[in-house]
VOBA-1610 file (N, C-alpha, C; in pm, whole numbers, padded with zeros to 5 digits, always signed):
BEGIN
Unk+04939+05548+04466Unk+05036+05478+04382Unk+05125+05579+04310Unk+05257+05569+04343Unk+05326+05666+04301Unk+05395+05570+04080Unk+05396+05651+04002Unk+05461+05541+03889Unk+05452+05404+03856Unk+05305+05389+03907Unk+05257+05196+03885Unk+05316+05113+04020Unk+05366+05178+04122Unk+05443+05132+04246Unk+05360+05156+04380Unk+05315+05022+04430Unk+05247+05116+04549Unk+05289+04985+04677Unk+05249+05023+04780Unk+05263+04937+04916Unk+05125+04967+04971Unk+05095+04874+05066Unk+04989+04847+05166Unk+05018+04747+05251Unk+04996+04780+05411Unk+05019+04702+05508Unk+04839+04634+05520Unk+04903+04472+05559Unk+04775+04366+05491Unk+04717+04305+05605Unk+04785+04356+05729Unk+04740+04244+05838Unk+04819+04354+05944Unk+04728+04323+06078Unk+04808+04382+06201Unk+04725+04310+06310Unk+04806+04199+06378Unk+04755+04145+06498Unk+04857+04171+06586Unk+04787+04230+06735Unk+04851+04254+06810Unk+04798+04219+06967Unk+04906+04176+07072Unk+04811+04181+07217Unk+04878+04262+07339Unk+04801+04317+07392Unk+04903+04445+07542Unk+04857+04334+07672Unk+04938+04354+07768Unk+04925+04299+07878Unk+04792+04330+07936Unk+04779+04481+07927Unk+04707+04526+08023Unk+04607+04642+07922Unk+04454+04656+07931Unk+04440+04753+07850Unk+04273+04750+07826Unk+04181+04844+07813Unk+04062+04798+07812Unk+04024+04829+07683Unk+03882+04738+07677Unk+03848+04729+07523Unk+03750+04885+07433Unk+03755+04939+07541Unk+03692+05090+07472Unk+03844+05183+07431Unk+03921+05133+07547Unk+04043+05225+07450Unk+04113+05184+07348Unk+04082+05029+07307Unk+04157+05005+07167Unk+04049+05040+07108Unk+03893+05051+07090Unk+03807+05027+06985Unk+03821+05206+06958Unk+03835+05295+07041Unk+03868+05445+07006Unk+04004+05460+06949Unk+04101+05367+06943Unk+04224+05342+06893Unk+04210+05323+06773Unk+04158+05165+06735Unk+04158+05177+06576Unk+04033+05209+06469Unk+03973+05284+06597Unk+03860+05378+06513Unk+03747+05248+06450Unk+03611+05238+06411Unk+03549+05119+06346Unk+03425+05134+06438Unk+03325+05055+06361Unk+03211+05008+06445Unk+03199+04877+06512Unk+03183+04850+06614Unk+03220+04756+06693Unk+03098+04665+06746Unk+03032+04570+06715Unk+02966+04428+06779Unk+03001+04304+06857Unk+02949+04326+07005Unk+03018+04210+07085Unk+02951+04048+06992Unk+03056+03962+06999Unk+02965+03870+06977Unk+02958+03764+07064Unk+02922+03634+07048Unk+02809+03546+07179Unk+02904+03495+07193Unk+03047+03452+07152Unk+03109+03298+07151Unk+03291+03433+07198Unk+03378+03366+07239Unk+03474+03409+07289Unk+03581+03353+07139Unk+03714+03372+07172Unk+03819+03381+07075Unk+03934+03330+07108Unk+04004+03216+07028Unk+04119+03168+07081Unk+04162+03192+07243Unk+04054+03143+07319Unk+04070+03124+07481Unk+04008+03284+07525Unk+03998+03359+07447Unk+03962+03463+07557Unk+03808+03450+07545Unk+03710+03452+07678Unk+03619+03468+07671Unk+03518+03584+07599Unk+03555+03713+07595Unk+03448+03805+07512Unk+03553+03868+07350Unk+03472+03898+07269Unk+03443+03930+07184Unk+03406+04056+07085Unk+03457+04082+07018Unk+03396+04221+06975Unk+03465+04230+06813Unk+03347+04202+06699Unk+03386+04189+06566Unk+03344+04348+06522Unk+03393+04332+06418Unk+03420+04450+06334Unk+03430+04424+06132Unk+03309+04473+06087Unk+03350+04494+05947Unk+03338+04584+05901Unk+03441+04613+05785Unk+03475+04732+05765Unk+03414+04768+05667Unk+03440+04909+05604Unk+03367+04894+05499Unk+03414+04903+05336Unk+03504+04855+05307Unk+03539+04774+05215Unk+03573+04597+05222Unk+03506+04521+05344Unk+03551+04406+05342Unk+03589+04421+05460Unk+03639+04276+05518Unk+03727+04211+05610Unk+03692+04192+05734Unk+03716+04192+05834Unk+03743+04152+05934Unk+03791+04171+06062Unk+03769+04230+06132Unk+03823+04245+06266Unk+03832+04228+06368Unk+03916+04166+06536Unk+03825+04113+06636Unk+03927+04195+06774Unk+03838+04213+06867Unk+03903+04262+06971Unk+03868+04166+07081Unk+03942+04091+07156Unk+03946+03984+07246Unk+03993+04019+07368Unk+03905+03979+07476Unk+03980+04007+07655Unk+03895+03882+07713Unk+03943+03916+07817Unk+03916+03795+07910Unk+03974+03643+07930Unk+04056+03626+07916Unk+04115+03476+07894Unk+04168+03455+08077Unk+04122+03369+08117Unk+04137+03338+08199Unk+04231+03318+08313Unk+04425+03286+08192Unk+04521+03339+08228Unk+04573+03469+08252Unk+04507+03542+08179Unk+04535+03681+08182Unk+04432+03769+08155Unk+04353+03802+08292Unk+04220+03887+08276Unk+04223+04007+08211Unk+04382+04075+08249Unk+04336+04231+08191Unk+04392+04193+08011Unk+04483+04112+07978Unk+04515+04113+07841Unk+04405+04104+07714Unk+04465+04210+07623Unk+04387+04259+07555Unk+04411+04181+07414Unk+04391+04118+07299Unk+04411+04081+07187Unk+04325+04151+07044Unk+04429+04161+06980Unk+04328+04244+06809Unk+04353+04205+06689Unk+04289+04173+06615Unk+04330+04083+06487Unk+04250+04158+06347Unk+04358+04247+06267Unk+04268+04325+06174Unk+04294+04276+06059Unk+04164+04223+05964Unk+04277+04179+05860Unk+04265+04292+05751Unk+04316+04264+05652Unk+04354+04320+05501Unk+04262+04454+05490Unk+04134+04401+05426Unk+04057+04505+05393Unk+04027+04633+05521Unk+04019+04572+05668Unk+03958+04658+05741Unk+04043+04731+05750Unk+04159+04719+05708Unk+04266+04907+05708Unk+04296+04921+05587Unk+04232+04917+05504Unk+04273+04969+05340Unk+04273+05088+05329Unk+04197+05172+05444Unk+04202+05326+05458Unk+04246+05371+05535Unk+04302+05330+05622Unk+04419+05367+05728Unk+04549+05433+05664Unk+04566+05569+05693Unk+04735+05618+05645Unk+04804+05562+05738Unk+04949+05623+05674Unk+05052+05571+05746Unk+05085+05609+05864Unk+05012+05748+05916Unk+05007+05796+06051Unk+04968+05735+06153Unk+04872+05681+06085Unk+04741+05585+06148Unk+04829+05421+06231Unk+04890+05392+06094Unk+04955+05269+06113Unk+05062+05289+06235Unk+05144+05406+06227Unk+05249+05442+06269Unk+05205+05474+06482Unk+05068+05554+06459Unk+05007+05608+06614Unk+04971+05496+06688Unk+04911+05347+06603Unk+04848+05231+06666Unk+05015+05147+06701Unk+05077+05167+06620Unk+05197+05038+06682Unk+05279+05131+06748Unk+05280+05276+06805Unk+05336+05323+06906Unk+05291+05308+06998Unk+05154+05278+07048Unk+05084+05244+07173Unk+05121+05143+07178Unk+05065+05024+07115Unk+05124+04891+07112Unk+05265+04891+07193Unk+05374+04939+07127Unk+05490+04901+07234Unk+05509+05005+07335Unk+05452+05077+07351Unk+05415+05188+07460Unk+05360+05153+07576Unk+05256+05023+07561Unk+05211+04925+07673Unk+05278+04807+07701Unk+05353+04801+07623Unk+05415+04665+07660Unk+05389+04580+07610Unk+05351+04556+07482Unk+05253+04482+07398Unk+05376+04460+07302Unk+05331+04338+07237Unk+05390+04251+07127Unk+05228+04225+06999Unk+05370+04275+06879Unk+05258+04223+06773Unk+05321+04078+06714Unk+05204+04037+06704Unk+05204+03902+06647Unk+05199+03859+06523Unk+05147+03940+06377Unk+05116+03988+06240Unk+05122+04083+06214Unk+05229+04074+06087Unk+05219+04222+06011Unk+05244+04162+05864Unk+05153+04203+05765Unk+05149+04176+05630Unk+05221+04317+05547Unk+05313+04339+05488Unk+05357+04420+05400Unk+05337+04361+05256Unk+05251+04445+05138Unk+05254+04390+05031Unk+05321+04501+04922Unk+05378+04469+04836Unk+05416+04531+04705Unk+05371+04561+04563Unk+05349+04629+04523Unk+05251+04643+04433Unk+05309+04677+04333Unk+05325+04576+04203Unk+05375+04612+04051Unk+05272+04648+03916Unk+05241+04762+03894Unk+05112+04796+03800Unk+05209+04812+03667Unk+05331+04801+03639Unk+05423+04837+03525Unk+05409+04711+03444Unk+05446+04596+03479Unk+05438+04487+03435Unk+05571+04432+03409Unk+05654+04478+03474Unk+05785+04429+03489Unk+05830+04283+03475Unk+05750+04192+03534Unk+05793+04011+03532Unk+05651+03994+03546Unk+05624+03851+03484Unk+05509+03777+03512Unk+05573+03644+03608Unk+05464+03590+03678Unk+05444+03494+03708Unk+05516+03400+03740Unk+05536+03355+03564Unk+05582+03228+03527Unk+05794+03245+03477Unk+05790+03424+03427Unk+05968+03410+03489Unk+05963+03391+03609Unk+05844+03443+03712Unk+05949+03453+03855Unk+05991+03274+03876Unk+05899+03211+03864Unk+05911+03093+03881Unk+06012+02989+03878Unk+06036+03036+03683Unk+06153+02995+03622Unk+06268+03028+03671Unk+06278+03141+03700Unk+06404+03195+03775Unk+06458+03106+03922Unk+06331+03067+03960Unk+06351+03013+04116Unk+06367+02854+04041Unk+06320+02852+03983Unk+06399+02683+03921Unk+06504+02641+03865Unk+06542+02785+03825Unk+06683+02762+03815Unk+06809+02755+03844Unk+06786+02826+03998Unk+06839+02840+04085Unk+06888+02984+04076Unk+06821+03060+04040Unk+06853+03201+04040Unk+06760+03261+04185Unk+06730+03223+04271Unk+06700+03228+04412Unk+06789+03242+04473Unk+06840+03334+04572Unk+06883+03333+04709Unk+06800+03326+04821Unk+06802+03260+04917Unk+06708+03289+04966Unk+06720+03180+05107Unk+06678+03195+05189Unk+06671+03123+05325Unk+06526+03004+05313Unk+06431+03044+05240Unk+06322+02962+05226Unk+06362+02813+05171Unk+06328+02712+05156Unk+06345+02601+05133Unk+06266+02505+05074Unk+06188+02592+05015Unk+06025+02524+04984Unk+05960+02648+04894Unk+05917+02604+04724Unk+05877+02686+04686Unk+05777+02619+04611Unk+05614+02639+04574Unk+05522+02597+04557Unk+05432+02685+04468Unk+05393+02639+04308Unk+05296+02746+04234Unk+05144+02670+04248Unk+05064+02784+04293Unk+04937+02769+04292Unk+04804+02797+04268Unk+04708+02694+04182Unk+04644+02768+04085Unk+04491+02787+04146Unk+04419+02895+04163Unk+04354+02927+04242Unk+04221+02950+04122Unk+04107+02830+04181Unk+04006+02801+04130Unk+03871+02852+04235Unk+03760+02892+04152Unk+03648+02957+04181Unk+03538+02776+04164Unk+03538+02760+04306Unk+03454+02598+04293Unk+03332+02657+04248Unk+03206+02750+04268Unk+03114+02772+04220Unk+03107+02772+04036Unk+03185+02844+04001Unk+03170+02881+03872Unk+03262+02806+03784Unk+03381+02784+03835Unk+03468+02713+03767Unk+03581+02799+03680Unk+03569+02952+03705Unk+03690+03044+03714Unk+03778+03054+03750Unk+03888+03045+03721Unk+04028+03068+03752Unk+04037+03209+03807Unk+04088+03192+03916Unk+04102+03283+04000Unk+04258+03382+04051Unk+04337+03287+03961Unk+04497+03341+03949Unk+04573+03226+04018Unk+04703+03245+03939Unk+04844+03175+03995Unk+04880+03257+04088Unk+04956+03162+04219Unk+04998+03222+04289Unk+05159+03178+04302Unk+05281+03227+04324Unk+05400+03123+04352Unk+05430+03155+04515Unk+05427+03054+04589Unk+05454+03073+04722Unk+05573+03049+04786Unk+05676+03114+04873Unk+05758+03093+04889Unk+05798+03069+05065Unk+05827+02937+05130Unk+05846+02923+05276Unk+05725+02863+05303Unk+05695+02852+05406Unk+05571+02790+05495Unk+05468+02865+05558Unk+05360+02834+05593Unk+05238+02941+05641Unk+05268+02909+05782Unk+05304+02800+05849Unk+05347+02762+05942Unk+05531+02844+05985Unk+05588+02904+05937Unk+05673+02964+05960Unk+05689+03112+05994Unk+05767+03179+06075Unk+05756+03295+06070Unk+05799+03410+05962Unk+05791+03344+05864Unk+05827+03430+05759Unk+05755+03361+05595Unk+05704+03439+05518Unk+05609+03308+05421Unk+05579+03454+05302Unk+05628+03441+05203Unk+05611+03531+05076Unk+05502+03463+04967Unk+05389+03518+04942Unk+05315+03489+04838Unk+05331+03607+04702Unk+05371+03544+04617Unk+05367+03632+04482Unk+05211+03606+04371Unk+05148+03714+04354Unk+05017+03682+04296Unk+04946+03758+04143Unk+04882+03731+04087Unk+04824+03826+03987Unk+04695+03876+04086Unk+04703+04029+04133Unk+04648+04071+04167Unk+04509+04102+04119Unk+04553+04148+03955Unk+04467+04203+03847Unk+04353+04068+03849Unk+04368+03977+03840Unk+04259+03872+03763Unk+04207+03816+03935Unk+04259+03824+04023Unk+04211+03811+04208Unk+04063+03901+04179Unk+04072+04057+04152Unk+03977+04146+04175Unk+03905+04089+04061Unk+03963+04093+03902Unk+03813+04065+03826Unk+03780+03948+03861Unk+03770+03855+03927Unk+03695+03751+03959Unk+03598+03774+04071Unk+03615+03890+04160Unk+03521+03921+04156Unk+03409+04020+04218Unk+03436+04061+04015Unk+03332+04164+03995Unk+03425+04330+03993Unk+03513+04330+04028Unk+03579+04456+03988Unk+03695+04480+03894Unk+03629+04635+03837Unk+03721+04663+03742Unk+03851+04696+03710Unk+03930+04610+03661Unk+04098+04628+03703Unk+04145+04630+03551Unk+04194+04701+03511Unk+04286+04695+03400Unk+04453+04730+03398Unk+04481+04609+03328Unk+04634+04659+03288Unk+04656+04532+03404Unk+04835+04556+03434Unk+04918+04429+03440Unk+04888+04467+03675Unk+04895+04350+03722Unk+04895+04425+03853Unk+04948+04245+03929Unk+05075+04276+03948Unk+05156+04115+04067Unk+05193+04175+04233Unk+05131+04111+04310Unk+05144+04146+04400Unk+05224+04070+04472Unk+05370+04134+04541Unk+05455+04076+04614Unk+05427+04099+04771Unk+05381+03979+04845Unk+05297+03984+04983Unk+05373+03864+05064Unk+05463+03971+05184Unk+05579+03881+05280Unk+05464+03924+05399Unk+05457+03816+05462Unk+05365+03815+05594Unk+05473+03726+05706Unk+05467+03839+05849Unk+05564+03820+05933Unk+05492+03788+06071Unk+05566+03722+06119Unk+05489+03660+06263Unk+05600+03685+06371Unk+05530+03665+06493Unk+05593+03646+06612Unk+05721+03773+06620Unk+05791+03726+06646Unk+05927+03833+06723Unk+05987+03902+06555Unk+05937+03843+06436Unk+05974+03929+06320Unk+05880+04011+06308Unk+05774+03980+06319Unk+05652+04060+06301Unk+05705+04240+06436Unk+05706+04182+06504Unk+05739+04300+06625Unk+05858+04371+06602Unk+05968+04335+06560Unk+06060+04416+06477Unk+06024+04479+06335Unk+05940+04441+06259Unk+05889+04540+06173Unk+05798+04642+06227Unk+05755+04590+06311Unk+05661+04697+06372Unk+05729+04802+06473Unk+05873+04781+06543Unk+05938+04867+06579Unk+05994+04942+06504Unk+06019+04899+06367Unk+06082+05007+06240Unk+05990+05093+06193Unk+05845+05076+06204Unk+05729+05075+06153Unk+05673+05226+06250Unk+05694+05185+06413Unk+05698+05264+06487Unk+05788+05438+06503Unk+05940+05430+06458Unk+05988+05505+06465Unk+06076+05553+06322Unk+06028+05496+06236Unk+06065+05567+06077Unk+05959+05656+06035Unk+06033+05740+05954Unk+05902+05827+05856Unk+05869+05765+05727Unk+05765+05783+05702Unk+05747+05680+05547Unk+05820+05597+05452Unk+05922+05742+05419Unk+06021+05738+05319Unk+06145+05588+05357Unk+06162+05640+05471Unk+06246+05589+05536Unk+06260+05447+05574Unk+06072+05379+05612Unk+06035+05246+05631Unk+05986+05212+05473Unk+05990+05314+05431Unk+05962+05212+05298Unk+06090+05129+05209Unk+06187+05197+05260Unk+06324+05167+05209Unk+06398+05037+05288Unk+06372+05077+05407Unk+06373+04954+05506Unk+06321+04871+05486Unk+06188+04816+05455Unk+06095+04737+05392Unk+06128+04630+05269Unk+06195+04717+05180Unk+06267+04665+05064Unk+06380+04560+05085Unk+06438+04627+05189Unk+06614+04613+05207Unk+06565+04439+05319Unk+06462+04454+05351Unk+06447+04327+05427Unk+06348+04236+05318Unk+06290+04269+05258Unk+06259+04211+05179Unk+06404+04124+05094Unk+06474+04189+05048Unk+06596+04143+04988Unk+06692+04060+05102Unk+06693+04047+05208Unk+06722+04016+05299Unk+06685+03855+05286Unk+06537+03868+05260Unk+06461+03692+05292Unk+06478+03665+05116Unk+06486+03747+05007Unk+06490+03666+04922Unk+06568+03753+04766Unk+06674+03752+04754Unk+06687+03803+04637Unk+06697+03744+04498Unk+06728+03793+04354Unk+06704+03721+04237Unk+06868+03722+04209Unk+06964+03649+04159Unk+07046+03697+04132Unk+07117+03614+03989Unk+07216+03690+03917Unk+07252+03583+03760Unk+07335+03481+03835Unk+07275+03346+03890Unk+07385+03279+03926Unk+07304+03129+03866Unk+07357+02989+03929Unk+07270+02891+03900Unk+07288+02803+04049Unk+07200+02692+04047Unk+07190+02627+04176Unk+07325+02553+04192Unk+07406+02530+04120Unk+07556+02467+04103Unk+07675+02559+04168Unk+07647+02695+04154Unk+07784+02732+04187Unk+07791+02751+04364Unk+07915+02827+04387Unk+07945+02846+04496Unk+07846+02923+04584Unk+07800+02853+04746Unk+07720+02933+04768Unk+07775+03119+04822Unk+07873+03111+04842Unk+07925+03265+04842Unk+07949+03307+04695Unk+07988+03263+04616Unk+07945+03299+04463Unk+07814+03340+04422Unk+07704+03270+04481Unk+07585+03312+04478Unk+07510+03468+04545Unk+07550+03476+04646Unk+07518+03578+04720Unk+07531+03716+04686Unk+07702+03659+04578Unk+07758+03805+04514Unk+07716+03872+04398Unk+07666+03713+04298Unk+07627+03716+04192Unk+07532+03843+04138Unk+07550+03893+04028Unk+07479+04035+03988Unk+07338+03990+04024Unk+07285+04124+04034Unk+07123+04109+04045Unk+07079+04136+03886Unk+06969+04008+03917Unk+06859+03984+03768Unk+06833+04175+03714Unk+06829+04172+03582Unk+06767+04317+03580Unk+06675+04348+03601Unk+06588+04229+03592Unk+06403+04299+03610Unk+06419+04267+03779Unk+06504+04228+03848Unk+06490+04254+04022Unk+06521+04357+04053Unk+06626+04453+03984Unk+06669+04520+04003Unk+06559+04681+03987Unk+06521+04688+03846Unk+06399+04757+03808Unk+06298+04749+03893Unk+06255+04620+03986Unk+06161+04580+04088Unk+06173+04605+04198Unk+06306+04611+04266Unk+06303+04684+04402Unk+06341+04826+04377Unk+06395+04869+04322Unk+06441+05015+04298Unk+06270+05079+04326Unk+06194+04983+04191Unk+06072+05099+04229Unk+06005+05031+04362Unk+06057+04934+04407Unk+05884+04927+04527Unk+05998+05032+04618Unk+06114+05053+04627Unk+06165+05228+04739Unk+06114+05318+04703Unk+06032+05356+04559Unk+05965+05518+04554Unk+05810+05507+04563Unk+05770+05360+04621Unk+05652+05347+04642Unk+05558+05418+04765Unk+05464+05473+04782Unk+05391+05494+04868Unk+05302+05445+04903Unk+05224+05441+05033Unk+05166+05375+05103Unk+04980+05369+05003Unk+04951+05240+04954Unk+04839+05327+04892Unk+04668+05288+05019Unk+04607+05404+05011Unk+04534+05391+05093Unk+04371+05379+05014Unk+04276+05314+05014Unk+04181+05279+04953Unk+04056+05360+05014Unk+03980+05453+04891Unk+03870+05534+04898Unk+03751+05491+04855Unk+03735+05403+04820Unk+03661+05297+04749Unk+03510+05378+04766Unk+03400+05436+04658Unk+03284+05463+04723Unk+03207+05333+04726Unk+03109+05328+04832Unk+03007+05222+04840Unk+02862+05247+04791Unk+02859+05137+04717Unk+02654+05157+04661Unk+02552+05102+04741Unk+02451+05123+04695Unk+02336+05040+04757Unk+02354+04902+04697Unk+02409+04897+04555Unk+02402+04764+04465Unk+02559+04690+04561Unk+02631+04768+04571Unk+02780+04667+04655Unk+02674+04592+04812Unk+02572+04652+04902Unk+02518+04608+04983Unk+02419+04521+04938Unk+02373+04529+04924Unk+02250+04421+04812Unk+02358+04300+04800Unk+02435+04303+04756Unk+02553+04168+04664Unk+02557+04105+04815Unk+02630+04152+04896Unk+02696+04166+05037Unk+02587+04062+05104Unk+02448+04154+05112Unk+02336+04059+05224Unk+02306+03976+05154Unk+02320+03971+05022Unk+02219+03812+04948Unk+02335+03704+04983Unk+02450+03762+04964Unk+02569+03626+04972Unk+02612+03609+05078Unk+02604+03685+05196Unk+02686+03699+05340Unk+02560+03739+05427Unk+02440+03739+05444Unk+02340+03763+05543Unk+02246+03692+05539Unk+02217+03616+05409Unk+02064+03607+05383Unk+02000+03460+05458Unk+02094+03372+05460Unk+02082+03257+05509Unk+02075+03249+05662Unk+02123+03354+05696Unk+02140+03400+05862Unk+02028+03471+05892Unk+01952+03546+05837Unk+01853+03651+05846Unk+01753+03531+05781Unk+01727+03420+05742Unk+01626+03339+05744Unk+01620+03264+05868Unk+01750+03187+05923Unk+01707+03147+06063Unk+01663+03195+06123Unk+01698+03326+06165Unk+01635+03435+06282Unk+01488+03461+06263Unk+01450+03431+06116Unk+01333+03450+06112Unk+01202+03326+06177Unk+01310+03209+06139Unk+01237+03075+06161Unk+01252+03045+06288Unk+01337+03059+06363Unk+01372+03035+06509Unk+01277+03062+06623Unk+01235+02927+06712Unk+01131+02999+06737Unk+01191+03096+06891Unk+01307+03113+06881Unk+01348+03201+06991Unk+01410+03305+06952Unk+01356+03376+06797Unk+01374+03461+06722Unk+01252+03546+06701Unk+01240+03514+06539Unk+01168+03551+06465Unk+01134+03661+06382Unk+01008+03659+06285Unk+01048+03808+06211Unk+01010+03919+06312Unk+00907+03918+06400Unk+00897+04011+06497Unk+01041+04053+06528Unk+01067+03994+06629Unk+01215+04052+06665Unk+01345+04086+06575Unk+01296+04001+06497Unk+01427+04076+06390Unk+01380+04174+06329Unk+01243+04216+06268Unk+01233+04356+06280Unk+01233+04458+06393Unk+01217+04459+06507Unk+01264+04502+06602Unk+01398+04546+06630Unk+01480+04420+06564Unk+01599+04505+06608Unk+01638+04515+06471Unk+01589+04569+06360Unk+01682+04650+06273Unk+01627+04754+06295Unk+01464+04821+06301Unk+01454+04895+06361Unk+01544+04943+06471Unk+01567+04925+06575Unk+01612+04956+06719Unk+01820+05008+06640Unk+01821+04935+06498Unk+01984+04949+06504Unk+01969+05129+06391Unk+01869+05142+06397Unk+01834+05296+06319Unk+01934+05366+06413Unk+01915+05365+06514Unk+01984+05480+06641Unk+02113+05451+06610Unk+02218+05375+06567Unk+02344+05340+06570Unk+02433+05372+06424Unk+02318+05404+06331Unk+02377+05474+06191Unk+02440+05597+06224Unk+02547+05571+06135Unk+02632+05724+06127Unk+02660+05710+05987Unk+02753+05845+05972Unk+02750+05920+05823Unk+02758+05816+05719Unk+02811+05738+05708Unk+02851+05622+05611Unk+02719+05597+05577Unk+02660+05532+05687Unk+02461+05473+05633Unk+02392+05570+05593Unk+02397+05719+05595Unk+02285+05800+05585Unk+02350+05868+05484Unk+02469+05863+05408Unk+02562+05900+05277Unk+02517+05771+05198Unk+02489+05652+05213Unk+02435+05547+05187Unk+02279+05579+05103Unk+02176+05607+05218Unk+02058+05632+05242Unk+02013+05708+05096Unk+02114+05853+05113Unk+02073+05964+05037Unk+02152+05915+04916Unk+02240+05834+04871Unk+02277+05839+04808Unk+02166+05903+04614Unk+02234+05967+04525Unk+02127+06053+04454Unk+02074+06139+04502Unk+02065+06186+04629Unk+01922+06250+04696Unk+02031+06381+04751Unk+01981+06487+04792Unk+02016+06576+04873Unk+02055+06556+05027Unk+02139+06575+05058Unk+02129+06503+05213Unk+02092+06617+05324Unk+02070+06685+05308Unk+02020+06783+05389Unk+01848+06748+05417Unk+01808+06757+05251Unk+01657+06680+05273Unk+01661+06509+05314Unk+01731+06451+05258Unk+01721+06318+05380Unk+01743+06337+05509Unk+01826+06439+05565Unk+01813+06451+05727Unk+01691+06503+05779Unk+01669+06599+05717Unk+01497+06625+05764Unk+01344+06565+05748Unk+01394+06456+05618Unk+01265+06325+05646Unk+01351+06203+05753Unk+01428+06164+05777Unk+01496+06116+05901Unk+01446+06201+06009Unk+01449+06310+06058Unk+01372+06354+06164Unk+01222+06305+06169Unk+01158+06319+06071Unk+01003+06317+06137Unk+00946+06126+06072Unk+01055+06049+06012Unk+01016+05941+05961Unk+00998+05901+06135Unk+00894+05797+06128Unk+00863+05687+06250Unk+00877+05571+06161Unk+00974+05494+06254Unk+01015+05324+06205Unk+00898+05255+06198Unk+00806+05293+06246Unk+00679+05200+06294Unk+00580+05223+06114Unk+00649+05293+06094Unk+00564+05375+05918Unk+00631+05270+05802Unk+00738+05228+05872Unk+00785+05158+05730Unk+00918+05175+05731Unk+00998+05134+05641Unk+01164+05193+05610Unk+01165+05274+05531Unk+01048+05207+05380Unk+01048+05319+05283Unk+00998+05438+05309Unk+00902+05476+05444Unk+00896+05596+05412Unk+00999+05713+05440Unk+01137+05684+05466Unk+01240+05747+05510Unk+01309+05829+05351Unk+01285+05730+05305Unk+01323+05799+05119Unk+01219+05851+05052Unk+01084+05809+05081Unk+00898+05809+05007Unk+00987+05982+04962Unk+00882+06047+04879Unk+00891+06175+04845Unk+00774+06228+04970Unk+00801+06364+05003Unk+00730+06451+05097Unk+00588+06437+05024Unk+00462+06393+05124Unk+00311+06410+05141Unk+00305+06259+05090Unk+00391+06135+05032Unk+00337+06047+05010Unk+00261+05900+05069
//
């Protein structure tokens, strides 16, 4: 985050004609699980979570098109992806002949420039330019607890190829469970189909600086603020001065940089993770009688062999990791899990 100003790309779905699934999964780097059930028509499968969150899927086989390849990453699973990263994956992409289908660009205001409820006002007053035709505020409730989870103002259709959500970022994260202070609105244009693939050709052959400015300038493109009202001329409108706090607002999302997320992970963030996202799944398997706990200890055992640095930076976490690699050598799974951490002779 450069001056309270930052960007992050939020989404990247893409499909190549032709292409196999070990060279995208060495492409966008990740740990990779086939799973049992196929994906919007293609028969196989291959999910991915990352490790701050989200989501990922690599799809082949569809019947119309055996060798076509499909990939759907969302938000979190590239929060650590640079812009090189972003830039090397959508040069292959049109390098094969491939079309992307999603690309999320978001904007990031930590200054506190406008809330919410001007942007709103502004768009009710007809201080909008804008091609959208449909603008909608929405208040985002936590059904468990009964927390408010943030306003959102939405602008266009989810069904359209073009759809802007404006959000309080800040009160999104403390709901839940992380620490955010200070003012944080996130301006998030999500692009589809043949727009989506023209950002991603700008995306492809700009240098940072350069697509980040581009970025803006199309942003202003689908929607600017300007001193006018819904009455006057619509070429009067177009010309009309820009709002000052729009002005203060795109100026800085152009000196923004790409922000990329380092997030460390605990044993307590995994704990949260399996009680709310595993545990109900890891009881069937237990009850099943074409399961069970046998086999499901079996295969977490058996998934020991498939840890890399992340789980065993995990493992040791507190500990020396040099001496956790050398009780990892002589631990046997068959001894227990704990004895992989136990202290030496216990």
């Amino acid at each position: 985050m450069r001056n309270g100003w930052a960007f992050s790309i939020g989404w990247l779905r893409f499909t190549v004609p032709s292409g196999t699934v070990d060279e995208i999964k060495s492409l966008v780097g990740g740990d990779w699980v086939e799973d049992q059930k196929g994906f919007q028509g293609y028969r196989h499968c291959w999910l991915s979570r990352g490790d701050h969150g989200g989501l990922g899927r690599i799809a082949s086989g569809a019947r119309r098109a055996p060798k076509e390849v499909h990939v759907d990453l969302s938000q979190e699973l590239l929060s650590d992806w640079t812009y090189d990263k972003f830039q090397t994956v959508t040069q292959w992409v049109l390098a094969q002949k491939g079309h992307v289908g999603r690309i999320d660009i978001a904007m990031d205001d930590r200054t506190g420039v406008i809330g919410l409820d001007r942007i709103f006002k502004a768009v009710k007053v007809g201080q909008c330019v804008s091609h959208f035709r449909k603008c909608q505020v929405l208040d985002g409730l936590d059904i468990g607890n009964g927390q408010k989870t943030g306003k959102t103002v939405a602008l266009g259709s989810r069904q359209s190829d073009t759809y802007l959500r404006i959000y309080d970022k800040a009160m999104e994260q403390r709901t839940k469970g992380k620490a955010v202070s200070g003012k944080w609105i996130r301006w998030e244009m999500e692009w589809k189909n043949e727009r989506a693939n023209a950002v991603a050709l700008a995306l492809s052959t700009l240098a940072e600086d350069a697509f980040q400015k581009w970025a803006v300038g199309v942003f202003r493109t689908t929607v600017d603020f300007r001193d006018c009202t819904r009455e006057d001329d619509p070429k009067d409108r177009c010309y009309a001065p820009l709002l000052d706090w729009w002005t203060v607002l795109t100026e800085g999302m152009q000196k923004a940089k790409l922000q990329i997320v380092k997030a460390t992970k605990h044993i307590h963030d995994v704990k949260v993770w399996a009680e709310k996202s595993l545990a109900p799944m890891l009881g069937l398997l237990c009850a099943h009688p074409e399961a069970g706990e046998r086999w499901l200890v079996k295969t977490i055992v058996e998934g020991v062999d498939r840890w890399r640095a992340k789980h065993v930076a995990l493992l040791q976490e507190g500990q020396d990791l040099a001496k956790t690699k050398r009780k990892l050598r002589w631990w046997r799974p068959s001894d227990g899990f704990s004895a992989a951490y136990a202290p030496s002779g216990a």
